[in-house]
C-alpha positions in Angstrom: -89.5 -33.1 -88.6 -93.0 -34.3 -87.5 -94.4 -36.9 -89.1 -97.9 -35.8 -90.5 -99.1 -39.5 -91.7 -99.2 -40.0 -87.3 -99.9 -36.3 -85.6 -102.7 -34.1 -87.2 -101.6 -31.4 -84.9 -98.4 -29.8 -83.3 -97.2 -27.0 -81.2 -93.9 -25.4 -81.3 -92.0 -26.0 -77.9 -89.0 -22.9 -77.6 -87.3 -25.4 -75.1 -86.1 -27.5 -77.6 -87.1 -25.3 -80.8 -89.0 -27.3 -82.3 -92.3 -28.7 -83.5 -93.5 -31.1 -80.9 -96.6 -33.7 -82.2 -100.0 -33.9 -80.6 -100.9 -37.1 -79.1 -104.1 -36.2 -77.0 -106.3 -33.5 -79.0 -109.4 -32.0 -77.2 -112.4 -34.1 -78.7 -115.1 -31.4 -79.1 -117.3 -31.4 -82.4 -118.5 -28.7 -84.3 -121.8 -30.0 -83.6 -121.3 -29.3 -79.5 -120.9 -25.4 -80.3 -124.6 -23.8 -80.5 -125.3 -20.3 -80.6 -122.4 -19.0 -82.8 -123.8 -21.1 -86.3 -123.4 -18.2 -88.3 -119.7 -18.0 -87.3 -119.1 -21.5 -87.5 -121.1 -21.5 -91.2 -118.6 -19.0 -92.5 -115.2 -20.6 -91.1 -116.5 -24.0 -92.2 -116.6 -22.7 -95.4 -113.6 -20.6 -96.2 -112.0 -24.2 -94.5 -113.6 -26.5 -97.1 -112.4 -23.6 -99.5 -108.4 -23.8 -98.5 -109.0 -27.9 -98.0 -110.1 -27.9 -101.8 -107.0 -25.3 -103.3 -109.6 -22.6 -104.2 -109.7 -19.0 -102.6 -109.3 -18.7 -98.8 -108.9 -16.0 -96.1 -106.1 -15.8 -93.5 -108.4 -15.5 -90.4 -109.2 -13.3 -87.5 -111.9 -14.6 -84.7 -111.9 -11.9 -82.3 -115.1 -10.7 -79.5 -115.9 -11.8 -76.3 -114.1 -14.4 -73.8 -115.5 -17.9 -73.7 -117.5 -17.2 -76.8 -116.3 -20.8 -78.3 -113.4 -19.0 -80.9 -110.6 -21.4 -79.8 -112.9 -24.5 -79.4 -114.3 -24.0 -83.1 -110.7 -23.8 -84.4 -110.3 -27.1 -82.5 -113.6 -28.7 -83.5 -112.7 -28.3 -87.4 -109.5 -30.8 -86.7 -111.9 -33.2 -85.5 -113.8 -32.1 -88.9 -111.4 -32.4 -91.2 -108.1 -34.1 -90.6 -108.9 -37.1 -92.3 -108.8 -34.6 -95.3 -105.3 -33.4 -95.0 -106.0 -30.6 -92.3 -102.8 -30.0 -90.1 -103.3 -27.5 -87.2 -99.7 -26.0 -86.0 -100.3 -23.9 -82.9 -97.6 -21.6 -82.3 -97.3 -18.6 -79.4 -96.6 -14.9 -80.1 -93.2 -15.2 -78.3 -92.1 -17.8 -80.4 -92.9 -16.1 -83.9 -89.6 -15.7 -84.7 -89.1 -19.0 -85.3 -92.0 -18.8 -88.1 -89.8 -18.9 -91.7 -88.3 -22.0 -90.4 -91.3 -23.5 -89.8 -93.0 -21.8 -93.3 -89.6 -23.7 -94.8 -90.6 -27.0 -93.4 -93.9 -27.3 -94.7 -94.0 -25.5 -97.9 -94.5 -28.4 -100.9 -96.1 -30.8 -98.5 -99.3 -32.1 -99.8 -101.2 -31.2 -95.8 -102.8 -28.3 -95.8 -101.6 -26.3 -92.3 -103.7 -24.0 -90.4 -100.9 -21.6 -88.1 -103.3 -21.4 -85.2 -102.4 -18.3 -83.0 -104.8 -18.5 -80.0 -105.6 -15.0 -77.7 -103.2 -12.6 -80.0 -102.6 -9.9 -78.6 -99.3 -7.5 -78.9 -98.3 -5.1 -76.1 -96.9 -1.5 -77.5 -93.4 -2.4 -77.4 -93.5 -5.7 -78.7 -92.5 -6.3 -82.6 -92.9 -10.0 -83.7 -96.0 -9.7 -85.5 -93.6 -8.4 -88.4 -92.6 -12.1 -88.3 -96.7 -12.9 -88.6 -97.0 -10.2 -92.0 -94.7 -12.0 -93.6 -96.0 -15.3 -93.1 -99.2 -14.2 -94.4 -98.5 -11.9 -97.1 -94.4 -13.0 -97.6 -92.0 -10.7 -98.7 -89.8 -11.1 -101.3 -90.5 -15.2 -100.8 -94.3 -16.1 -101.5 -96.0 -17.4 -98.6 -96.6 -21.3 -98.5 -99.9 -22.1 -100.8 -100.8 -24.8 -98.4 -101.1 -22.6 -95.2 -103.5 -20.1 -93.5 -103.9 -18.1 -90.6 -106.0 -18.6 -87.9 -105.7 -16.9 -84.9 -108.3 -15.7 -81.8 -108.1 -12.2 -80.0 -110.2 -10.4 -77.4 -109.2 -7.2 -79.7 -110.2 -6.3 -82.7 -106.8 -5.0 -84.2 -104.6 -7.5 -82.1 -102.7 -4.5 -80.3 -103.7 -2.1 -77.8 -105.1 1.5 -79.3 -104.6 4.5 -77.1 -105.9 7.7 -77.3 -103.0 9.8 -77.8 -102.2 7.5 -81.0 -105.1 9.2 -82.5 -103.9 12.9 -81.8 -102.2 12.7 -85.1 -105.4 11.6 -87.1 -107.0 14.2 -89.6 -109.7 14.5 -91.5 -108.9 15.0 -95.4 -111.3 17.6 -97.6 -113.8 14.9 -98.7 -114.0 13.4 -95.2 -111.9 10.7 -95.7 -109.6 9.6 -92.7 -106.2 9.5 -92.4 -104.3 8.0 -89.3 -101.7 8.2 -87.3 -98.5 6.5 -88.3 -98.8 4.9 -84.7 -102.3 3.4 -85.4 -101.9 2.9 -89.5 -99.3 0.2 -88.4 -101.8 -1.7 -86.3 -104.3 -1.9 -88.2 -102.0 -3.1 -91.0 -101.4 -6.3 -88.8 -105.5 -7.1 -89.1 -105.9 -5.7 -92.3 -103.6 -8.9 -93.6 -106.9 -11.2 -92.5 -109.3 -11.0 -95.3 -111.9 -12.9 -92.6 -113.0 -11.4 -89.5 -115.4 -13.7 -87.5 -117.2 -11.3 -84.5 -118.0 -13.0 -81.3 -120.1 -11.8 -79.1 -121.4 -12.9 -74.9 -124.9 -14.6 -75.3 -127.5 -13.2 -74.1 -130.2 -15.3 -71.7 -131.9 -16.9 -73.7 -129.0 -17.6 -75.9 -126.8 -18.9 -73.0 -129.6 -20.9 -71.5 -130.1 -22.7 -75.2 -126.4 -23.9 -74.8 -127.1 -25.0 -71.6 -130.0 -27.2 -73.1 -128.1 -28.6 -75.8 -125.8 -30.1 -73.2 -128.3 -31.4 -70.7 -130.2 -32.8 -74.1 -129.8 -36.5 -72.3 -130.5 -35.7 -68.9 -133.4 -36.4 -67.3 -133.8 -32.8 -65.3 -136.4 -30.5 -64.5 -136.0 -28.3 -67.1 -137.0 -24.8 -65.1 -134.8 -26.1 -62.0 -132.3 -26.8 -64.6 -132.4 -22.8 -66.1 -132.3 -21.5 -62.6 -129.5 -23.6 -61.9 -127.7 -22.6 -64.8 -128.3 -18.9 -64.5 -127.0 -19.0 -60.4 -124.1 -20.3 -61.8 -123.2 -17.8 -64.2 -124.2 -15.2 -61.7 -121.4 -16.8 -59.2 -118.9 -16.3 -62.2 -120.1 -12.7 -63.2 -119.8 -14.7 -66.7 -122.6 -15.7 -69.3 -120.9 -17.6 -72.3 -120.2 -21.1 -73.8 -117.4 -21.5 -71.6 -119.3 -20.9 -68.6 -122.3 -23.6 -69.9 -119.6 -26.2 -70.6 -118.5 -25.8 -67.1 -121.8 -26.0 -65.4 -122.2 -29.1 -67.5 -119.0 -30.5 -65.9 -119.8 -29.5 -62.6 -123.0 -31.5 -63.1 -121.6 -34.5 -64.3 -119.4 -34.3 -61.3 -122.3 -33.4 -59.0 -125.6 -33.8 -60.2 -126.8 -32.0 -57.1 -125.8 -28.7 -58.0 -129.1 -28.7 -59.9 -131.3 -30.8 -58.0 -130.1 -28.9 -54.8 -130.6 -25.2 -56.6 -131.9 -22.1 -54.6 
């Protein structure tokens, strides 16, 4: 049993089966994440919603890779945990092990977030069914005092192909009616009332990020945005996560902009 009052996060570990506690927790604010405000407006309020016992969607933060999804999850612990927010992460192998867990903390005055991070379910595989349950129960509520929040590159968690759809049909006043194959995907997405889209910045966007983070730094700022922009050509990547790691590779070797092109 973890004891809440000391860890404000934990992770299930399937060596020992079991919640393990969080000592070291990435620090980042959710005042270090720029260029997604409208995403972090709208989780930072369905948050402050389930915080205060009023209405609150299970939620799904899906788009673009190293778009800052998992980093704002993160950044509201840092927000929030000296107001009873718990943050269990869990992986998609281990969701059987959910109703224990759901057993555990159901009646406990924290309010959990189960934190899935880059869901996504291959054809064959079948545990989500353990992920329905927790959010919608079955013939045992689920816990008032948690909420789904979990990060995909896909939109409906699971692959789609295109020979699901062969079954799909088009009903007499144009309605749509799916697949059996597909109907039970999108069932899985359909159980998170919030969907949060994330998309790759563009330029400018990207080179705004970069700013914020160089906002103390004495540098050039056009050797600075050529700097930045050769080093997300190197990574055929323009996101957050690439403008955090330029920053680090700054702070490591401030050269890398000084010595640009």
């Amino acid at each position: 049993m973890i004891d809440w009052n000391r860890y404000n996060a934990a992770v299930f570990r399937a060596s020992t089966e079991r919640l393990k506690g969080i000592d070291a927790l990435d620090p980042i604010l959710l005042d270090d994440l720029v260029g997604i405000e409208e995403q972090k407006r709208r989780l930072v309020e369905n948050t402050e919603a389930f915080l205060a016992g009023k209405g609150a969607q299970n939620v799904l933060l899906w788009g673009s890779r190293g778009t800052g999804k998992s980093s704002l999850v993160k950044a509201l612990l840092n927000a929030y945990a000296s107001q009873g927010l718990r943050i269990v992460e869990f992986y998609k192998e281990d969701l059987r092990h959910l109703p224990e867990f759901l057993d555990e903390i159901r009646g406990e005055p924290w309010r959990f977030i189960l934190f899935l991070d880059d869901l996504t379910f291959a054809e064959e595989e079948n545990t989500y069914s353990y992920l329905k349950s927790a959010m919608e129960g079955s013939i045992e509520a689920p816990p008032e005092n948690l909420r789904v929040y979990a990060t995909s590159n896909r939109r409906h968690l699971v692959p789609e192909y295109q020979w699901e759809n062969a079954g799909t049909r088009i009903g007499e006043v144009g309605e749509i009616h799916y697949s059996d194959a597909v109907e039970e995907k999108i069932a899985l997405a359909d159980r998170f009332g919030l969907w949060l889209s994330f998309y790759s910045p563009d330029e400018r966007a990207y080179l705004q990020i970069v700013e914020h983070y160089f906002r103390e730094e004495n540098v050039d700022k056009e050797t600075l945005r050529k700097a930045a922009l050769d080093f997300a050509r190197e990574r055929a990547a323009r996101s957050g996560r690439t403008a955090r790691q330029f920053w680090e590779s700054y702070r490591n070797d401030p050269a890398i902009v000084d010595s640009s092109g």
